[in-house]
C-alpha positions in Angstrom: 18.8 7.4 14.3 17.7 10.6 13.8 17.3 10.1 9.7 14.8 6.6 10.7 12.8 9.0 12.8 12.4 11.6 10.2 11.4 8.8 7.6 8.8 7.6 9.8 7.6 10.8 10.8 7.5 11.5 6.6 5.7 8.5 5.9 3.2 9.0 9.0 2.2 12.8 7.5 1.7 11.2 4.0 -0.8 8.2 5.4 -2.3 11.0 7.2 -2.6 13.6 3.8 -3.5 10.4 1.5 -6.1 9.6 3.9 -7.7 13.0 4.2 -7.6 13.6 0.5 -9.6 10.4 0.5 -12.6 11.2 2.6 -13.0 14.6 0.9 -13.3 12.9 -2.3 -16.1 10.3 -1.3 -17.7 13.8 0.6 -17.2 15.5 -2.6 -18.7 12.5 -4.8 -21.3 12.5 -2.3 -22.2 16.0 -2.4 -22.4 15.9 -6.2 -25.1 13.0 -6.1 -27.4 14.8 -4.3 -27.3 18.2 -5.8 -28.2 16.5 -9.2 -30.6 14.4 -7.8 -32.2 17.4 -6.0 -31.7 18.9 -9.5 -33.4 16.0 -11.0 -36.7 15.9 -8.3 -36.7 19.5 -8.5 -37.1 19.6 -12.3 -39.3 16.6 -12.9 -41.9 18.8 -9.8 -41.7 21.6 -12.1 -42.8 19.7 -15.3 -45.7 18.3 -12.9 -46.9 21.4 -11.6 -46.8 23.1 -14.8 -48.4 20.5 -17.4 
């Protein structure tokens, strides 16, 4: 009994890890398309204010 409880337990923690590591990669994605796209706007205001 003890052995099903630990495999449960097991899987549980991995669902758990599997489903962090999945939100921080659409917050990291996330994070990336908006520094380049403040990148981009920041860029294309420069070329406006300066030409």
């Amino acid at each position: 009994m003890s052995k099903v409880l630990d495999t449960f337990k097991n899987m549980f923690l991995d669902l758990f890890s599997m489903g962090k590591g999945f939100v921080y990669g659409f917050v990291m994605v996330g994070l990336f398309i908006i520094a380049c796209g403040a990148i981009i706007y920041g860029s294309i205001s420069l070329m406006n204010l300066i030409f």
